[in-house]
C-alpha positions as CSV (number, residue, x, y, z in Angstrom):
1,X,-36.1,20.2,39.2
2,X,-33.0,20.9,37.2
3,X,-31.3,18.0,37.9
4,X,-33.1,15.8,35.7
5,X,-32.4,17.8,32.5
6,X,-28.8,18.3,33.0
7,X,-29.1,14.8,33.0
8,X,-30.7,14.3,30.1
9,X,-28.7,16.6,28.6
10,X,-25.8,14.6,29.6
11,X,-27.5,11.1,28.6
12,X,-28.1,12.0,25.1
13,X,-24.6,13.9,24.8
14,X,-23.1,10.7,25.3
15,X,-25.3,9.0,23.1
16,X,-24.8,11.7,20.6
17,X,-20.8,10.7,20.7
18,X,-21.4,6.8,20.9
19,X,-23.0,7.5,17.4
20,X,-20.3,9.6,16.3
21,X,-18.1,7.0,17.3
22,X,-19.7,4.1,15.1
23,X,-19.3,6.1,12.0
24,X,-15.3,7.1,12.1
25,X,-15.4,3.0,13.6
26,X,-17.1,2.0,10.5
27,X,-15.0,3.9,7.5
28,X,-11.7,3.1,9.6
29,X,-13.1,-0.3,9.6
30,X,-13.9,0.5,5.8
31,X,-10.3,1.5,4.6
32,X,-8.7,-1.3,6.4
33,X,-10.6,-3.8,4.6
34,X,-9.7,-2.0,1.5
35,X,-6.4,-2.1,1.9
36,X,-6.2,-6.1,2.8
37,X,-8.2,-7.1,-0.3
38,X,-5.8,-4.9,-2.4
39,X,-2.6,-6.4,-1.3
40,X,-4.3,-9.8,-2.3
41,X,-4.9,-11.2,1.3
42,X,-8.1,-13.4,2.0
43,X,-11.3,-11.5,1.9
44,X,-12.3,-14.1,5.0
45,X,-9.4,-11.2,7.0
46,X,-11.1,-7.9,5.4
47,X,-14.3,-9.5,6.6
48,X,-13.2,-10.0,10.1
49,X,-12.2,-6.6,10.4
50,X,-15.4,-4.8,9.4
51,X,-17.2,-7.6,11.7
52,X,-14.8,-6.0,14.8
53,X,-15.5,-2.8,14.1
54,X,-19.1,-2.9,15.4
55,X,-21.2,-6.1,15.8
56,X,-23.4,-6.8,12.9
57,X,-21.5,-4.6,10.7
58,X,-21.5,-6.3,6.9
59,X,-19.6,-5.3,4.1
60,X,-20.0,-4.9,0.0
61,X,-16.4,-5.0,-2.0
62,X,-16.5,-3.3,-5.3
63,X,-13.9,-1.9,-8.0
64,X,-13.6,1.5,-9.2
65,X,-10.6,1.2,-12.3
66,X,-7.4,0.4,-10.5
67,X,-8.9,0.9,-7.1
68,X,-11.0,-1.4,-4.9
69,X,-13.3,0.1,-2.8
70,X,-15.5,-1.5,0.7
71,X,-18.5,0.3,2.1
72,X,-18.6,-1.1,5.7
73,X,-23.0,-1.1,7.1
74,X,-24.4,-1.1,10.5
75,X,-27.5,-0.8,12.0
76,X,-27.7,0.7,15.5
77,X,-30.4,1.1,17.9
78,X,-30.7,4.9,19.1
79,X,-30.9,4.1,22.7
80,X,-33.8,5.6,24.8
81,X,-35.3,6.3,21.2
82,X,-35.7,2.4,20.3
83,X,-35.2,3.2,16.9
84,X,-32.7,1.7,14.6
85,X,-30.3,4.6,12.5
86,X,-28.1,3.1,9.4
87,X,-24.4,4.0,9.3
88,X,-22.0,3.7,6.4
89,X,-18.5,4.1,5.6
90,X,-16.4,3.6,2.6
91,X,-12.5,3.2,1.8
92,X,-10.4,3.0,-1.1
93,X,-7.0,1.5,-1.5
94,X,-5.1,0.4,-4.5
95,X,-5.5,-2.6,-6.0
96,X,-2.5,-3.9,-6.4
97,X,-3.9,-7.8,-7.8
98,X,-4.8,-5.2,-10.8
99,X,-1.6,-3.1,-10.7
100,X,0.3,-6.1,-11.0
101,X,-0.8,-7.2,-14.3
C-alpha cells in the first residue's frame, strides 16, 4: 500500500528537478548567447547554443544602452500531467560592437 506513493513521491521529485533543471539550462543558455553576439560573432553560433540547451528552445536578441540582452524560450511538457509549462531565461553581456564605436 505504501509503496506506490513513495513512488510517486519519488516520480514527481524527479520531475520536479528535471524542470528545475531546464530553467538554470535555459538562462545559462541565455547569457552564453549574450555574450557571443556582444563580442560580434555570428548570431547563426548564439543561435546554436540556445537550440543545445533544450530542444525547441528559441531565442529573442534585444539592446538595453550599451548592453545586449537574449531571453532564451522553451516549452516543456509536464510529464504524467500532459501539459505543456513555458520557461524563460535572460542574459546580459556587453556589447562591445557598441563599445567600440
Amino acid at each position: 500500500m505504501i509503496l506506490p506513493a513513495i513512488a510517486f513521491v519519488l516520480a514527481a521529485g524527479l520531475g520536479l528537478v528535471h524542470l528545475g533543471a531546464v530553467q538554470v539550462e535555459l538562462a545559462d543558455a541565455a547569457a552564453d548567447a549574450a555574450r557571443i553576439i556582444g563580442r560580434g560573432d555570428p548570431p547563426g553560433d548564439a543561435a546554436a547554443r540556445v537550440a543545445e540547451a533544450h530542444r525547441g528552445a528559441s531565442m529573442g536578441v534585444s539592446t538595453r544602452g550599451a548592453l545586449v540582452c537574449v531571453t532564451a524560450t522553451a516549452e516543456v511538457e509536464a510529464g504524467l500531467l500532459g501539459a505543456f509549462l513555458h520557461f524563460e531565461g535572460t542574459g546580459c553581456a556587453l556589447d562591445d560592437r557598441a563599445a567600440a564605436s
